[in-house]
N, C-alpha and C positions, 0 to 999 in steps of 0.2 A: 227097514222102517217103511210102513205104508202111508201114502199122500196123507188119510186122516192124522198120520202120529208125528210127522212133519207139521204137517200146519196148527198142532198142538202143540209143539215145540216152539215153533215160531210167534205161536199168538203167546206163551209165556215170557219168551226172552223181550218182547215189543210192553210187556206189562212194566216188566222188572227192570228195564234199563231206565239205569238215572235214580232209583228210587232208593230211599235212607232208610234202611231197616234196623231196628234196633233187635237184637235175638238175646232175649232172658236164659239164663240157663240155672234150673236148679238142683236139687241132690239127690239124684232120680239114676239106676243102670242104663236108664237108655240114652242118657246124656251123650254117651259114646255115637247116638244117631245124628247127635245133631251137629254134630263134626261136617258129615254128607250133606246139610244141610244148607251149615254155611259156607260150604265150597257151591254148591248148584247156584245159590244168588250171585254170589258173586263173577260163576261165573256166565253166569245172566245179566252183570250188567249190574248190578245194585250196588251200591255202598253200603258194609253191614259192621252194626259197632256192637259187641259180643258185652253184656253184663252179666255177671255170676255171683253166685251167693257161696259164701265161704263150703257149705257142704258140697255144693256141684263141682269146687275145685279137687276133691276129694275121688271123683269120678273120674275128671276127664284135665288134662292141664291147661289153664293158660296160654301156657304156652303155643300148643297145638292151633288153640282156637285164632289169637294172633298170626299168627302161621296166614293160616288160613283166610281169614277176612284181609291181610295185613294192618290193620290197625291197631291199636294200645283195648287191653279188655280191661271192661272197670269191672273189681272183684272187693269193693270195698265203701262206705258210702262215704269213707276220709278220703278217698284216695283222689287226688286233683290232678286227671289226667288234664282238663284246659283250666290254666291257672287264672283266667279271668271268669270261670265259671265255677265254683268251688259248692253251687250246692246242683249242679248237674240238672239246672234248667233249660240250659239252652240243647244240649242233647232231647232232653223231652221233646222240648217244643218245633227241634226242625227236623227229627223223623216222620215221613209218612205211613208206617207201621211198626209196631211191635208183636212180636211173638214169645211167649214162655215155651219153650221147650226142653228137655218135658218140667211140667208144670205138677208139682209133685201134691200132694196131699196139705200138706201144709202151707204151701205157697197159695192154696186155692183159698184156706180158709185165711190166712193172713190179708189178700186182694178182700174178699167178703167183707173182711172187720177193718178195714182200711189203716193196717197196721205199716209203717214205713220204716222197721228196723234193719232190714235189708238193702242194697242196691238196688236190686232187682224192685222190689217192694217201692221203692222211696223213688224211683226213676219212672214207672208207671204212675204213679201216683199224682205227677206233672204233666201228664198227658193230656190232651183232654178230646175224649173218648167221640163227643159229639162233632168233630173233626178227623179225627187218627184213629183208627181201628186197633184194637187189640185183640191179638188172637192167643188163646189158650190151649195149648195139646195136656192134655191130662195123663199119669203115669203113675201107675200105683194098684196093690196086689187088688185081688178082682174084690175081697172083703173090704178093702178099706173104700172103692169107691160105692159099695153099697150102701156103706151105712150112715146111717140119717143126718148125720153130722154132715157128711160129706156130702150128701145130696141137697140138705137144705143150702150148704155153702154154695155148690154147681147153682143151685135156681137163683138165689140170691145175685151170683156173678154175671147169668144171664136179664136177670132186672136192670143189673149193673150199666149195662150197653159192652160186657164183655162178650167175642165168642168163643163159645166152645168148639174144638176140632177135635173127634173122637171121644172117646177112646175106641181104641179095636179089641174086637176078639181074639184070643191068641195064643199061644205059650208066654207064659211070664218065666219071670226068672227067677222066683222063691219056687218054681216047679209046677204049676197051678195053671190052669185054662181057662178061661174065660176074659169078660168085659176088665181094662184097665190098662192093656198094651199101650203106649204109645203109637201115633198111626206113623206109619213109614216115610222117611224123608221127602220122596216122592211127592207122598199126600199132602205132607205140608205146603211144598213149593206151589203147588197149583193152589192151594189155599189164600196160599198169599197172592200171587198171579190175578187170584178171580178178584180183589179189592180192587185192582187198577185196568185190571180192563176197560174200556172205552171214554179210561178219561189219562193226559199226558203230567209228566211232570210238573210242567209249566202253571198247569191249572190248579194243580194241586195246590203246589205257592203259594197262586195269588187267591184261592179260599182259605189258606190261612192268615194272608196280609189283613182281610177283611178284617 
C-alpha cells in the first residue's frame, strides 16, 4: 500500500467512525455485495442497522447481514425491533445516512411515487433528506435501466434531493454487458465516506437538534 492509499484509508475510517448508517437492501443479485459492504463500515467505525425488503431476503439472509453489522435487521414494516418505536421513526430520524444497496428497479420507482409498502420504502420515507443524505446504488439488467420509465423515475429521484451512485458498466448476470451493474463495495464505502468528510459526529447531532 502506497503513503497516497494509506492516507485514503485513513481519511475514510476518520469519516466513518461513530457514524449511524442505515444500509437498505433490496431484491437485486448483487445484494450478495453488500454483505462486503456492511462489514467495511463497520469495520470503520460506524454503527450500521441493515433493512430489507421481503424479496432481498430471497437473495441474501438475514441472517448473514446480522452477523455482520451485529444488530437485529428490520425485514418487515410490522416488525418492532424497539418496542417504544413501533412505526420506526426514531431509526429514521437518528441515522446520519442511508444507502439502498442495490437499489433495484422497482425500488427506484416506488422512492419516485412516494410509495411506503415496504420497510425499506416506509423507513426512507422518515428521513428528511434536507438533513441526512440518501444514497442510491442502482442494480438492474442494462434494458430496464434505459427505459424511459426508469429514467424518468432516476431524474425524478434526483429532483428528489436523492443521490444516485452508479450504475457501472459491466458483466451482469442475466449474461449481458453494459450500464446497470451495481458499483463495487469499494465504491460505495468512499461514497458514503465523502458525506462526512470535514465535518465530525458531534456536529452532525447538534444540526439535527436545531
Amino acid at each position: 500500500m502506497t503513503n497516497g492509499e494509506k492516507n485514503d484509508a485513513a481519511s475514510v475510517a476518520s469519516a466513518l467512525k461513530g457514524r449511524e448508517v442505515v444500509v437498505g437492501v433490496t431484491g437485486g443479485i448483487a445484494a450478495y455485495k453488500t454483505a462486503t459492504l456492511v462489514s467495511r463500515l463497520v469495520q470503520q467505525g460506524a454503527g450500521v442497522t441493515v433493512i430489507m425488503t421481503d424479496a432481498a431476503t430471497k437473495f441474501i439472509t438475514p441472517l448473514t447481514l446480522q452477523a455482520l453489522s451485529g444488530r437485529p435487521v428490520y425485514t418487515g414494516i410490522w416488525q418492532h425491533i424497539e418496542s417504544q418505536d413501533p412505526q420506526h421513526i426514531s431509526l429514521a430520524r437518528r441515522c446520519d445516512l442511508a444507502i439502498v444497496a442495490p437499489c433495484t428497479m422497482d425500488c427506484c420507482a416506488r422512492l419516485a411515487h412516494g410509495q411506503t409498502n415496504d420497510v425499506v420504502c416506509l423507513i426512507l420515507s422518515a428521513i428528511d433528506r434536507r438533513q441526512t443524505p440518501i444514497l442510491l446504488a442502482p442494480s438492474m439488467n442494462e434494458v430496464m435501466w434505459t427505459q424511459p420509465a426508469n429514467q424518468r423515475n432516476i431524474n425524478q429521484l434526483r429532483e428528489d434531493g436523492f443521490e444516485i451512485v452508479g450504475p457501472a458498466q459491466g458483466w451482469q448476470a442475466c449474461r449481458a454487458v453494459g450500464p446497470g451493474r451495481m458499483e463495487e463495495p469499494e465504491v460505495l464505502l468512499e461514497a458514503v465516506a465523502a458525506k462526512f468528510i470535514g465535518s465530525s459526529p458531534a456536529s452532525s447531532d447538534a444540526s439535527k437538534r436545531r
